[in-house]
C-alpha positions as CSV (number, residue, x, y, z in Angstrom):
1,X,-3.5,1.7,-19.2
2,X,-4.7,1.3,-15.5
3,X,-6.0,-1.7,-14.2
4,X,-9.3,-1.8,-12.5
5,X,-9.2,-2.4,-8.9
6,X,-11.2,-5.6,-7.4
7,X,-11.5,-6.8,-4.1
8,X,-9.7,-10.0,-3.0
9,X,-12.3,-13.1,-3.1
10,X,-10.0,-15.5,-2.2
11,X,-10.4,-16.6,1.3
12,X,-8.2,-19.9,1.1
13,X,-5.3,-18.1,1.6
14,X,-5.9,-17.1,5.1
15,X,-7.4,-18.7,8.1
16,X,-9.0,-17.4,11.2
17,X,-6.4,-18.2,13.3
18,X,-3.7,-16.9,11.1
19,X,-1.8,-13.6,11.8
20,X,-0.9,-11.4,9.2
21,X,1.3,-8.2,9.6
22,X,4.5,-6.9,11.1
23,X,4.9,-7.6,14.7
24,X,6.8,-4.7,15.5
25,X,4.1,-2.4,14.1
26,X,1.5,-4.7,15.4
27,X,-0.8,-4.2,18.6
28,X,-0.8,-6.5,21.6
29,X,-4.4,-7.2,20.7
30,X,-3.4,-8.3,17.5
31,X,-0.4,-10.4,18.8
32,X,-2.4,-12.4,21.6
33,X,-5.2,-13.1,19.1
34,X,-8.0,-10.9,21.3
35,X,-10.0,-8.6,20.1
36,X,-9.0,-5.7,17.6
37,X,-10.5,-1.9,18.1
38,X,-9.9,1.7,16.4
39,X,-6.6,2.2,19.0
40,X,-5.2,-0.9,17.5
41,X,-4.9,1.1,14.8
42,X,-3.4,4.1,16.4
43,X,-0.6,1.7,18.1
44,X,0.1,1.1,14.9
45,X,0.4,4.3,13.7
46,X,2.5,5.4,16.4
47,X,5.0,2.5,15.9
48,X,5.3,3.8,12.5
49,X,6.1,7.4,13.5
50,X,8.5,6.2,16.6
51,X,10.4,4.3,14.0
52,X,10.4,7.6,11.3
53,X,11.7,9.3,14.3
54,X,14.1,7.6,16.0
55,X,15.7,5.2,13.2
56,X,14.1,1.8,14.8
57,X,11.1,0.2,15.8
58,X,10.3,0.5,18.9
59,X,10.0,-3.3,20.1
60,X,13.8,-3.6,19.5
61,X,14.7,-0.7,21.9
62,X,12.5,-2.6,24.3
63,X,14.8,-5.8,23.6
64,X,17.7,-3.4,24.5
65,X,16.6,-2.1,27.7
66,X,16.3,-5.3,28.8
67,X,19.6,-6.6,27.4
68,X,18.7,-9.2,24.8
69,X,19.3,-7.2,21.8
């Protein structure tokens, strides 16, 4: 039998200040704390395809071209 989906009430378990996600899929805005828009969502998105395409995320080939990784 399916369960009924409910929103989450709890907000104890995150704070305003916290950050929540992947930061390899995540947009700059979301890593620096500014504000978020619709092409936050799109950098997202696009992370996600460049790492369907090409095997890895793209924030470790930036770490290889500049020779930490």
């Amino acid at each position: 039998m399916a369960s009924e989906s409910r929103p989450c009430t709890n907000r104890a378990s995150s704070a305003e200040s916290s950050i929540v996600g992947t930061p390899d899929y995540m947009s700059p805005e979301q890593l620096f704390g500014t504000a978020v828009t619709p092409a936050s969502d799109w950098y997202s998105a696009g992370a996600t395809l460049y790492e369907s395409l090409t095997g890895h995320p793209p924030a470790v080939m930036k770490r290889r071209l500049q020779g930490r990784g």
